[in-house]
CHARMM internal coordinates of N, CA and C (Angstrom, degrees):
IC EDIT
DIST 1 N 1 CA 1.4467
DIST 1 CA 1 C 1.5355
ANGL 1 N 1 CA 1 C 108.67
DIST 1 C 2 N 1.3024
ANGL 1 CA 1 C 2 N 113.73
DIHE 1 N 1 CA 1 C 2 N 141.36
DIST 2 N 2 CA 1.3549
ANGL 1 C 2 N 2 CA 121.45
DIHE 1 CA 1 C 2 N 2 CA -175.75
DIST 2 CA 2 C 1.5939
ANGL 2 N 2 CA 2 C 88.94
DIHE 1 C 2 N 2 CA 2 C -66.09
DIST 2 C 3 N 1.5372
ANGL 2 CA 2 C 3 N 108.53
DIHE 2 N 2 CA 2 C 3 N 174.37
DIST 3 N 3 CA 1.6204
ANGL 2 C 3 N 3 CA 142.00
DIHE 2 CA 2 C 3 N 3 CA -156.05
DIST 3 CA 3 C 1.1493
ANGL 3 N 3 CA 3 C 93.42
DIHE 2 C 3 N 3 CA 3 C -147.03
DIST 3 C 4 N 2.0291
ANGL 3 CA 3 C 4 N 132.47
DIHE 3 N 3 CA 3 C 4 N 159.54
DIST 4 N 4 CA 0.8187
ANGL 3 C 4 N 4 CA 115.37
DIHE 3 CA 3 C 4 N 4 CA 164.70
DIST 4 CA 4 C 1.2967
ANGL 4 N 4 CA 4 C 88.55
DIHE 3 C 4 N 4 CA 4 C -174.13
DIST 4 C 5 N 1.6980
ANGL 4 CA 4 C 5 N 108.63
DIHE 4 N 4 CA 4 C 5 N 140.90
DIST 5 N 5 CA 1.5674
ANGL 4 C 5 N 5 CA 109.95
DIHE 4 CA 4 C 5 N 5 CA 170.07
DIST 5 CA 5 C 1.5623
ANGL 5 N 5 CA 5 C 102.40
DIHE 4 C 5 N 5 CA 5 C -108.95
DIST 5 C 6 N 1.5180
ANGL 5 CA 5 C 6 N 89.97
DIHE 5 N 5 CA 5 C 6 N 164.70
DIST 6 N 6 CA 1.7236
ANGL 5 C 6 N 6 CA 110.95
DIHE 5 CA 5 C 6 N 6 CA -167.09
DIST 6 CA 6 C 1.4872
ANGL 6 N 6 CA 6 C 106.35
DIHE 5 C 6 N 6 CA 6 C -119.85
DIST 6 C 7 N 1.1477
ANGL 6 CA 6 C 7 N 135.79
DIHE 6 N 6 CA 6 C 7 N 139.92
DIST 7 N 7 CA 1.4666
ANGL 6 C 7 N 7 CA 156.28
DIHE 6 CA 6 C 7 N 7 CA -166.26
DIST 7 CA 7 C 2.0191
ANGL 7 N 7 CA 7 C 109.29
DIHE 6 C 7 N 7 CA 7 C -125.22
DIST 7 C 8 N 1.0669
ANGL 7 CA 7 C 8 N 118.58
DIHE 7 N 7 CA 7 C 8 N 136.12
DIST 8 N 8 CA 1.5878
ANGL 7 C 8 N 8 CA 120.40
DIHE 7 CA 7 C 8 N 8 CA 174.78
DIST 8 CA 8 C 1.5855
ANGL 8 N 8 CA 8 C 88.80
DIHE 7 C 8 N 8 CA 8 C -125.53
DIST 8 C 9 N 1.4691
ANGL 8 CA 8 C 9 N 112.92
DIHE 8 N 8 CA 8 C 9 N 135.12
DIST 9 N 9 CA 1.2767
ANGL 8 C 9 N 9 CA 132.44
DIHE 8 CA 8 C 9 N 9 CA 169.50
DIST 9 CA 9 C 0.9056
ANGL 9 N 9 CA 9 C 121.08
DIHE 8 C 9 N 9 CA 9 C -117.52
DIST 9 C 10 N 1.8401
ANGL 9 CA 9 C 10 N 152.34
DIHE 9 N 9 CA 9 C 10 N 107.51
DIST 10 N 10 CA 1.6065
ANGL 9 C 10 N 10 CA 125.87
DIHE 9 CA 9 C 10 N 10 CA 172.70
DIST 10 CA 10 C 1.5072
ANGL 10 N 10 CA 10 C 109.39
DIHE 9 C 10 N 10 CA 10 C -68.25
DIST 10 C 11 N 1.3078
ANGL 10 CA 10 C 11 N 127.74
DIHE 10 N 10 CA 10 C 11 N -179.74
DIST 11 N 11 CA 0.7675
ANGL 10 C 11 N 11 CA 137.28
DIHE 10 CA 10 C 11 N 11 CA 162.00
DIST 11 CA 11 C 1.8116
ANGL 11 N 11 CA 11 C 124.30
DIHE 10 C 11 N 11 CA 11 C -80.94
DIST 11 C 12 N 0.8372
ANGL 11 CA 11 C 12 N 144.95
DIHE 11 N 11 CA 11 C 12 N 159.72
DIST 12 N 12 CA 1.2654
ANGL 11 C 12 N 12 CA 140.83
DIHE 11 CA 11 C 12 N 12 CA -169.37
DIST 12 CA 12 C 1.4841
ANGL 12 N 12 CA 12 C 107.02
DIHE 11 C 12 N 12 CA 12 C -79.42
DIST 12 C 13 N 1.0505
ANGL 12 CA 12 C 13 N 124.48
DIHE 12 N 12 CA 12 C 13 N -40.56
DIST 13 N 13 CA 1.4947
ANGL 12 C 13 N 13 CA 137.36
DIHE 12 CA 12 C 13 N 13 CA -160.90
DIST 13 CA 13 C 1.3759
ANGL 13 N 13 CA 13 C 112.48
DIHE 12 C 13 N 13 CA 13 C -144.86
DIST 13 C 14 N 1.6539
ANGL 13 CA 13 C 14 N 129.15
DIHE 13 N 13 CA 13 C 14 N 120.28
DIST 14 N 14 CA 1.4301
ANGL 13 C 14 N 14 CA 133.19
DIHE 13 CA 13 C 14 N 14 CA 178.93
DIST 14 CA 14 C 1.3700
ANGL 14 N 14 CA 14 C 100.65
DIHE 13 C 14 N 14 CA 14 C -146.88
DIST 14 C 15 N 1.3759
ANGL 14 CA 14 C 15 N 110.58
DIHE 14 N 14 CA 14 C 15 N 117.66
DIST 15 N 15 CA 1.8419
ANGL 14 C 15 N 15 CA 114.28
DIHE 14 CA 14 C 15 N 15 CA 155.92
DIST 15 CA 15 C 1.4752
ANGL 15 N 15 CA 15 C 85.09
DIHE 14 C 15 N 15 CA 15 C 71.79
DIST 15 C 16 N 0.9187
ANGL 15 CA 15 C 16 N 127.62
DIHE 15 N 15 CA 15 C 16 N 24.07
DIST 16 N 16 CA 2.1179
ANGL 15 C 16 N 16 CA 107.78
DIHE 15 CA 15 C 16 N 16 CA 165.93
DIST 16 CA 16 C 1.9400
ANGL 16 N 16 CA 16 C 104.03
DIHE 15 C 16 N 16 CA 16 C 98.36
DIST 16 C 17 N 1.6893
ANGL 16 CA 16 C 17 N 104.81
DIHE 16 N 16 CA 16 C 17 N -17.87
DIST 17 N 17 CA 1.2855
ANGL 16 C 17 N 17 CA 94.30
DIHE 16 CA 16 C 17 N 17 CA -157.40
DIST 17 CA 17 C 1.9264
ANGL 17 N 17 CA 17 C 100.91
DIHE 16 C 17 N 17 CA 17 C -96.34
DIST 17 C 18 N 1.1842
ANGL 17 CA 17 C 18 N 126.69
DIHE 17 N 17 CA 17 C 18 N 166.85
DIST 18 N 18 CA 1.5766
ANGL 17 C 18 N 18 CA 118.38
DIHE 17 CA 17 C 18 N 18 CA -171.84
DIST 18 CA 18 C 1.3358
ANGL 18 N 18 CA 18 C 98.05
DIHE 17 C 18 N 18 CA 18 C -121.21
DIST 18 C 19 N 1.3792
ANGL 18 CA 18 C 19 N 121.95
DIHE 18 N 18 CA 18 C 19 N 136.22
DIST 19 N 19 CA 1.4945
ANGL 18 C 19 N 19 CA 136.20
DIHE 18 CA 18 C 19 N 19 CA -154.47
DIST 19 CA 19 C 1.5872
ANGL 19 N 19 CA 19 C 90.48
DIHE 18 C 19 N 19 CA 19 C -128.18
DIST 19 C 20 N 1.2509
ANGL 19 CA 19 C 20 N 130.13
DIHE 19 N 19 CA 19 C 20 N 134.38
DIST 20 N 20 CA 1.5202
ANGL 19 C 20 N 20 CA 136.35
DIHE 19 CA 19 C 20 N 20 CA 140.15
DIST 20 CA 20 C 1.2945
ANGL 20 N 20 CA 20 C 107.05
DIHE 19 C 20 N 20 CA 20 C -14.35
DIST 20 C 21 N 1.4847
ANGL 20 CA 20 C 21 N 131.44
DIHE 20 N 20 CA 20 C 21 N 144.97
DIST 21 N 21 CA 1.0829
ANGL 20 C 21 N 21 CA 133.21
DIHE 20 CA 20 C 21 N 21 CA -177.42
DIST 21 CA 21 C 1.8785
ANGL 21 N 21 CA 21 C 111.00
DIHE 20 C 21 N 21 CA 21 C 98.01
DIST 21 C 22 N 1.3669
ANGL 21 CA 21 C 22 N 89.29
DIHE 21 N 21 CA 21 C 22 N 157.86
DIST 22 N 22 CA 1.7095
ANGL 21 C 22 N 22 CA 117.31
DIHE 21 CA 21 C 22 N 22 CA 178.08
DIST 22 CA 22 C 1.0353
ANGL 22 N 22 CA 22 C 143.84
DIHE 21 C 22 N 22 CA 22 C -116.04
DIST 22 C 23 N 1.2187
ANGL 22 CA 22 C 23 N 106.37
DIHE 22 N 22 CA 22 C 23 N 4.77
DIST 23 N 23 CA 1.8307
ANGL 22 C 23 N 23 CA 134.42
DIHE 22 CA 22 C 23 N 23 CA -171.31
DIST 23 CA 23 C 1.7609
ANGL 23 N 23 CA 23 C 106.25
DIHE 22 C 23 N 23 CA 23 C -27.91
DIST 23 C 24 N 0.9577
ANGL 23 CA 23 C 24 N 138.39
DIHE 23 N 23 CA 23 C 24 N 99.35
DIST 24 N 24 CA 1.4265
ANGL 23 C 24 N 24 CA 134.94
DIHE 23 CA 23 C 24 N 24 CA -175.94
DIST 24 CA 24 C 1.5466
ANGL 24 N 24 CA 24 C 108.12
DIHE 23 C 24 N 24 CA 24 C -137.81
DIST 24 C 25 N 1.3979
ANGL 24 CA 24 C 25 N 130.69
DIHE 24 N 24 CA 24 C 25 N 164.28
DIST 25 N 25 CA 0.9839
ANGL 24 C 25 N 25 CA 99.30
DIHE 24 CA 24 C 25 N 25 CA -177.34
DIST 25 CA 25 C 1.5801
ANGL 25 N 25 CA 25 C 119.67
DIHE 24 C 25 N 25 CA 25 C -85.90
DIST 25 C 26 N 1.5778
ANGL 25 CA 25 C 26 N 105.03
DIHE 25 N 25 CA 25 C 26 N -5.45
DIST 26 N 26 CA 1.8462
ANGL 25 C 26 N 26 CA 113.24
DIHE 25 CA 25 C 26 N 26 CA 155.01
DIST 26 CA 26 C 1.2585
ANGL 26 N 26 CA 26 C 120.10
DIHE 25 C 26 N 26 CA 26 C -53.09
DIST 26 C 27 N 1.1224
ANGL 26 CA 26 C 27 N 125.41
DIHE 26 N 26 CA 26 C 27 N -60.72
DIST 27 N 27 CA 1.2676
ANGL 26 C 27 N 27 CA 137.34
DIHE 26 CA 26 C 27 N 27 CA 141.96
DIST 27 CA 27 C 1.8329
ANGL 27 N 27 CA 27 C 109.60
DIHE 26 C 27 N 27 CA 27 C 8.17
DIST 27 C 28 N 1.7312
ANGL 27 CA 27 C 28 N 88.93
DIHE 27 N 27 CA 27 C 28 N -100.24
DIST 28 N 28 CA 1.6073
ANGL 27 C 28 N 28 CA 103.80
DIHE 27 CA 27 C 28 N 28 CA 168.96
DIST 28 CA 28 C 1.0012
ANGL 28 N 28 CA 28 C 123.73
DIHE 27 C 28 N 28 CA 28 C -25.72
DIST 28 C 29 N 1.5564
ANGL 28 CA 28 C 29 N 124.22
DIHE 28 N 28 CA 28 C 29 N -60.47
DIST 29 N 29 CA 1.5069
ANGL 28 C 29 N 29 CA 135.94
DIHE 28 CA 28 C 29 N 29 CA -175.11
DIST 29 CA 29 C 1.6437
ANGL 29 N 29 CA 29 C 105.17
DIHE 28 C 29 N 29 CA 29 C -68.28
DIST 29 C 30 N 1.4156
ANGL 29 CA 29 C 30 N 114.86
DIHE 29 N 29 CA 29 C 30 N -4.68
DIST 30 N 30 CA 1.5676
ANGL 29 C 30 N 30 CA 103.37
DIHE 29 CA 29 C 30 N 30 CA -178.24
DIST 30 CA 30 C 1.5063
ANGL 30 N 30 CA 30 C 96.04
DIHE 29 C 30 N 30 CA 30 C -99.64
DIST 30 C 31 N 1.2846
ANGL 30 CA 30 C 31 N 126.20
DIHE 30 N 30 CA 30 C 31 N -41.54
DIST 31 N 31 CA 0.9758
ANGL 30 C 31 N 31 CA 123.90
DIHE 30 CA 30 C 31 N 31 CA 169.02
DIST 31 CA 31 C 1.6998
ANGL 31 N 31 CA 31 C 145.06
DIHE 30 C 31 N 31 CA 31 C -28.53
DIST 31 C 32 N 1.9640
ANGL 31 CA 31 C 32 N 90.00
DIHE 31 N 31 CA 31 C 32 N -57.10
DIST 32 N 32 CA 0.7833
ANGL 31 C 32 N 32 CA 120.80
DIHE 31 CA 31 C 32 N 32 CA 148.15
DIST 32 CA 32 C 1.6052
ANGL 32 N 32 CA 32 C 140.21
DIHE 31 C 32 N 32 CA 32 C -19.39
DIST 32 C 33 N 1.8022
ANGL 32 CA 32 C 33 N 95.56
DIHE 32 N 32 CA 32 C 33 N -71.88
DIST 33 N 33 CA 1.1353
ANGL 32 C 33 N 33 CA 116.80
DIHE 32 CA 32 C 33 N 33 CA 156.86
DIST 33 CA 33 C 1.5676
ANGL 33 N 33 CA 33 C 149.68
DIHE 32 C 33 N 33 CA 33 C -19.68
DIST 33 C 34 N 2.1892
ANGL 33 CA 33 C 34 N 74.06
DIHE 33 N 33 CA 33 C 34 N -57.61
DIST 34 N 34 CA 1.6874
ANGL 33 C 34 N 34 CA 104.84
DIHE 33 CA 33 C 34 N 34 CA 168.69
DIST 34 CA 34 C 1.9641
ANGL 34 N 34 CA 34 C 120.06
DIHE 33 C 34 N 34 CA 34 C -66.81
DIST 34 C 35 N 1.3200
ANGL 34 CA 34 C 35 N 104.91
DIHE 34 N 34 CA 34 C 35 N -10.38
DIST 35 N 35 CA 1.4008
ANGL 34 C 35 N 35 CA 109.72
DIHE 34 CA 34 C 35 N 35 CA -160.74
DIST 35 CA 35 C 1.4173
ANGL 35 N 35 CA 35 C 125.58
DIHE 34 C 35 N 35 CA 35 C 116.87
DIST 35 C 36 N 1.4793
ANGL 35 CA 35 C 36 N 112.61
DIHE 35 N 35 CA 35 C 36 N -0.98
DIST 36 N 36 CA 1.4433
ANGL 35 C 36 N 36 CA 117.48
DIHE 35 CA 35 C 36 N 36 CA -175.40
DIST 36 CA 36 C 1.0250
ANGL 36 N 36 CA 36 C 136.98
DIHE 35 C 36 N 36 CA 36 C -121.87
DIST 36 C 37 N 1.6622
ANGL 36 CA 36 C 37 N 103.19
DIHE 36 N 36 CA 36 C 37 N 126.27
DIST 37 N 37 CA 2.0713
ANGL 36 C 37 N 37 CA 110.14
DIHE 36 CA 36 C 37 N 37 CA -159.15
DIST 37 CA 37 C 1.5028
ANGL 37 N 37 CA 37 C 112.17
DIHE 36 C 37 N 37 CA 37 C -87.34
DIST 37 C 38 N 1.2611
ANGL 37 CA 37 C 38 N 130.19
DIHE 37 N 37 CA 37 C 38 N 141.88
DIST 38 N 38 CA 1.1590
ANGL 37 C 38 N 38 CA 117.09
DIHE 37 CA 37 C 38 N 38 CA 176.68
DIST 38 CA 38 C 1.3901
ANGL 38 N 38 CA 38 C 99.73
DIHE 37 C 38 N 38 CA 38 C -94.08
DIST 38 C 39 N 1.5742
ANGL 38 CA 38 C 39 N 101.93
DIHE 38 N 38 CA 38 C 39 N 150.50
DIST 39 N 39 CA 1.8069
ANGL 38 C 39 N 39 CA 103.42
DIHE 38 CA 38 C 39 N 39 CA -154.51
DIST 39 CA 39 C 1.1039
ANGL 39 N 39 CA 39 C 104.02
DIHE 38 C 39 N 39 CA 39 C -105.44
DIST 39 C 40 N 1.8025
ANGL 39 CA 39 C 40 N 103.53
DIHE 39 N 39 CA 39 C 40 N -36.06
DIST 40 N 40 CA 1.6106
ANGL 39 C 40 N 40 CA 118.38
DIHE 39 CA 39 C 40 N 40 CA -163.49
DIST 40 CA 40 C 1.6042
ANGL 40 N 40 CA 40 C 102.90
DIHE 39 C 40 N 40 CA 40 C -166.32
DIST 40 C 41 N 1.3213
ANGL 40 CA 40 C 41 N 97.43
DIHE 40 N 40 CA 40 C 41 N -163.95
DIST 41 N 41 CA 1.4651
ANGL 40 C 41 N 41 CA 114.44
DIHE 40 CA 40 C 41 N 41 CA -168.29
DIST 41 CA 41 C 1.6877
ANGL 41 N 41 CA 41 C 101.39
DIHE 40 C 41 N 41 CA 41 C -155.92
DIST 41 C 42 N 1.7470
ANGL 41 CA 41 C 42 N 110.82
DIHE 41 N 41 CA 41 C 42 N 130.37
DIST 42 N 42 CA 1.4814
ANGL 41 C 42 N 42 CA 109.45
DIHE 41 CA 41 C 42 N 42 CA 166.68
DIST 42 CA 42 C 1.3801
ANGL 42 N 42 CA 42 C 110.73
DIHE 41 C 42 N 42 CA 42 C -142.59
DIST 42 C 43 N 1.3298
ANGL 42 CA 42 C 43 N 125.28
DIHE 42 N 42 CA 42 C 43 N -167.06
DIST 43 N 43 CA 1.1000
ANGL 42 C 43 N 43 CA 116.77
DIHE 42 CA 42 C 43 N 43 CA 150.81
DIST 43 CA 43 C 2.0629
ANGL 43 N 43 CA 43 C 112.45
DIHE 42 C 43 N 43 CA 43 C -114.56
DIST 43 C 44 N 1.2662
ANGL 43 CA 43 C 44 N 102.08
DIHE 43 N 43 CA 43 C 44 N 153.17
DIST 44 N 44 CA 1.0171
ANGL 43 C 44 N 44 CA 120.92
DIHE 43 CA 43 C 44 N 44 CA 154.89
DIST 44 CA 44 C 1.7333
ANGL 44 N 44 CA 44 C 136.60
DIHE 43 C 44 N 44 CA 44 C -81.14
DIST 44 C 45 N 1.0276
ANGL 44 CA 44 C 45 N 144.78
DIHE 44 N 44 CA 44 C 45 N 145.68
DIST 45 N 45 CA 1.2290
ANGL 44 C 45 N 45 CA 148.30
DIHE 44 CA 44 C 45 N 45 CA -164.95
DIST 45 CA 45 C 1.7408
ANGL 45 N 45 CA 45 C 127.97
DIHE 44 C 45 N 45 CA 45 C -128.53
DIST 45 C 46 N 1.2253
ANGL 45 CA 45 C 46 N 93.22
DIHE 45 N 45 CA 45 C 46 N 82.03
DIST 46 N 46 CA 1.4325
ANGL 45 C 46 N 46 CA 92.68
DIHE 45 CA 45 C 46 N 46 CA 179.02
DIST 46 CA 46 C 1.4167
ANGL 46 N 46 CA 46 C 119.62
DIHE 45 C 46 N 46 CA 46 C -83.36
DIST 46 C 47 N 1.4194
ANGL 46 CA 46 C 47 N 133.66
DIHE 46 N 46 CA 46 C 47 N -132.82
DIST 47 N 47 CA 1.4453
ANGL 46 C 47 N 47 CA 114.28
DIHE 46 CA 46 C 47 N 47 CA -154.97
DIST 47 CA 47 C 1.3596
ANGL 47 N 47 CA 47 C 87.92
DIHE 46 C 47 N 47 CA 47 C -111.15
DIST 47 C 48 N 1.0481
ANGL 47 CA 47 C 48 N 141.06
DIHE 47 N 47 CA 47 C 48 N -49.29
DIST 48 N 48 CA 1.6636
ANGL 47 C 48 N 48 CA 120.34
DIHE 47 CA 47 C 48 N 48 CA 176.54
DIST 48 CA 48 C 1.5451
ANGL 48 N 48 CA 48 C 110.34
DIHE 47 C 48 N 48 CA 48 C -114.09
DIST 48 C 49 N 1.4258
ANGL 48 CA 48 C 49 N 129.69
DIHE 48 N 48 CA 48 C 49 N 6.31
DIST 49 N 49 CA 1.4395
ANGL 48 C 49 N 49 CA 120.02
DIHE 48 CA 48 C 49 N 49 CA 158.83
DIST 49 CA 49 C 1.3685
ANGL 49 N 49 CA 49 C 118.48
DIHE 48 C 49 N 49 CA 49 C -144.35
DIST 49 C 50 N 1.4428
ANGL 49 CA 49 C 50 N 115.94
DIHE 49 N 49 CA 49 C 50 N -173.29
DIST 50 N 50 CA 1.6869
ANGL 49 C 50 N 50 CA 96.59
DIHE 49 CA 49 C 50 N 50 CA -173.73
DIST 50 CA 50 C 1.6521
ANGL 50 N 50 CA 50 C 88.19
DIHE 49 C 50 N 50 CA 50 C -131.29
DIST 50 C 51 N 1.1063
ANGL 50 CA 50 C 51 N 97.67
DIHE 50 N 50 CA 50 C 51 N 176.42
DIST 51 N 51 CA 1.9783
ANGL 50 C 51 N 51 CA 89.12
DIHE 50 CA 50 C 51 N 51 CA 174.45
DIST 51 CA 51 C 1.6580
ANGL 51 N 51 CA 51 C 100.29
DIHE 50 C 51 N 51 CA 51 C -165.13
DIST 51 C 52 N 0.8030
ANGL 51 CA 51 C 52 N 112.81
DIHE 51 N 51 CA 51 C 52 N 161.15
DIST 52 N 52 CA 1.8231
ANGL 51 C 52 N 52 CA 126.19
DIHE 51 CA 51 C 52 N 52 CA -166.82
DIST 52 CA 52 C 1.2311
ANGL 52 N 52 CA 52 C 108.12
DIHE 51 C 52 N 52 CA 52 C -70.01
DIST 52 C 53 N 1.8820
ANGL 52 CA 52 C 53 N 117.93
DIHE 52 N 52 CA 52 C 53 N 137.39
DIST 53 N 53 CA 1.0820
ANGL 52 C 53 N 53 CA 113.56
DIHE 52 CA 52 C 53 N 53 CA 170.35
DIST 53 CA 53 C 1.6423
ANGL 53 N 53 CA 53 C 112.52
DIHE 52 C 53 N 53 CA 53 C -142.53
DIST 53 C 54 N 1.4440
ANGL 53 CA 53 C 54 N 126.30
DIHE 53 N 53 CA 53 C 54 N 129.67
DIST 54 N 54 CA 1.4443
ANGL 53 C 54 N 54 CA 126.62
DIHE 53 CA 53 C 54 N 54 CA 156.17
DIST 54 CA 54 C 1.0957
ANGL 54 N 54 CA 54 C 116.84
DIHE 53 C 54 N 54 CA 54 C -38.21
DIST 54 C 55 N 1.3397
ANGL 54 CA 54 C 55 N 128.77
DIHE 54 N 54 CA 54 C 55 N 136.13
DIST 55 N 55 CA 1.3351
ANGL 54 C 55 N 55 CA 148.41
DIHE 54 CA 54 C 55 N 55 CA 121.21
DIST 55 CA 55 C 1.3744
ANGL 55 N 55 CA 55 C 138.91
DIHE 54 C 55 N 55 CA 55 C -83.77
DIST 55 C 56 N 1.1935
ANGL 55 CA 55 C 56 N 96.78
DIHE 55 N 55 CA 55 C 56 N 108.48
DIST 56 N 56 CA 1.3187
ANGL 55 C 56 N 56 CA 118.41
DIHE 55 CA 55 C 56 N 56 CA 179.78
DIST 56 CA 56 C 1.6493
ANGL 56 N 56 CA 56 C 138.00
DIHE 55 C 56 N 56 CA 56 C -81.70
DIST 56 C 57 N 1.1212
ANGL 56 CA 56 C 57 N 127.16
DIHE 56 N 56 CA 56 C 57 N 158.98
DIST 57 N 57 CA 1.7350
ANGL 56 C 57 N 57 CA 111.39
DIHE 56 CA 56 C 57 N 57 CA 167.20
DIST 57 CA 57 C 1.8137
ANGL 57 N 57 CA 57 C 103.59
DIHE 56 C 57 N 57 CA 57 C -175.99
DIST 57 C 58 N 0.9102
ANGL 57 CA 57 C 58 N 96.18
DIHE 57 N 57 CA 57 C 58 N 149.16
DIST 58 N 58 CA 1.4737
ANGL 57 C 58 N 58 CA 107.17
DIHE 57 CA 57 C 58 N 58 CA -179.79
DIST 58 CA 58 C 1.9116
ANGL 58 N 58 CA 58 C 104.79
DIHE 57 C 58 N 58 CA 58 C -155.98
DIST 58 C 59 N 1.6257
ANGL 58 CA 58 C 59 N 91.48
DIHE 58 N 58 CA 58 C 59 N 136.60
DIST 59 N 59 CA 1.5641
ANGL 58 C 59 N 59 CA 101.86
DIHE 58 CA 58 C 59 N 59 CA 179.40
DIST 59 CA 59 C 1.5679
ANGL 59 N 59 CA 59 C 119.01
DIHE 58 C 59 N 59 CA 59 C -53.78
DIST 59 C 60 N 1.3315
ANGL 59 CA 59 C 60 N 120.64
DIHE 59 N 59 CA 59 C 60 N 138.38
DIST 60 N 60 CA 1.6384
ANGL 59 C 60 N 60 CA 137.35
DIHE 59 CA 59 C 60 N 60 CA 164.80
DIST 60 CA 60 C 1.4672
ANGL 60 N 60 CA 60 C 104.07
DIHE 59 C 60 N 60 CA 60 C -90.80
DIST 60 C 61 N 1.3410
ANGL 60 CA 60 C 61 N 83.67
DIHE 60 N 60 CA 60 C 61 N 114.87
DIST 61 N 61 CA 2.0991
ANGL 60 C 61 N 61 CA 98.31
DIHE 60 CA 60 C 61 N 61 CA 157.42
DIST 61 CA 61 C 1.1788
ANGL 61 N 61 CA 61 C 118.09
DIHE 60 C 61 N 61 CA 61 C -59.96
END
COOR INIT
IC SEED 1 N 1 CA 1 C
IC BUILD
């Protein structure tokens, strides 16, 4: 059975406000690079806003 690790990314920019992280699509494509698909997209929820985040995953040997 496949294996698989999982990655959480914010997005760089949500609603005006600036979140940790670099999400670009350079970014992506480096990621990429490394082995990692973006799967989806959600938001996250912090204490008074939520803001967008990648999901990631790439197969374990």
């Amino acid at each position: 059975m496949q294996k698989w690790e999982y990655l959480v990314v914010p997005l760089q920019e949500a609603g005006g406000l600036r979140k940790s992280g670099d999400m670009t699509p350079d970014r992506l494509n480096e990621l990429g690079s490394e082995g990692w698909e973006a799967v989806g997209l959600t938001l996250k929820k912090g204490d008074l806003v939520a803001w967008p985040v990648v999901l990631l995953k790439r197969p374990v040997d």
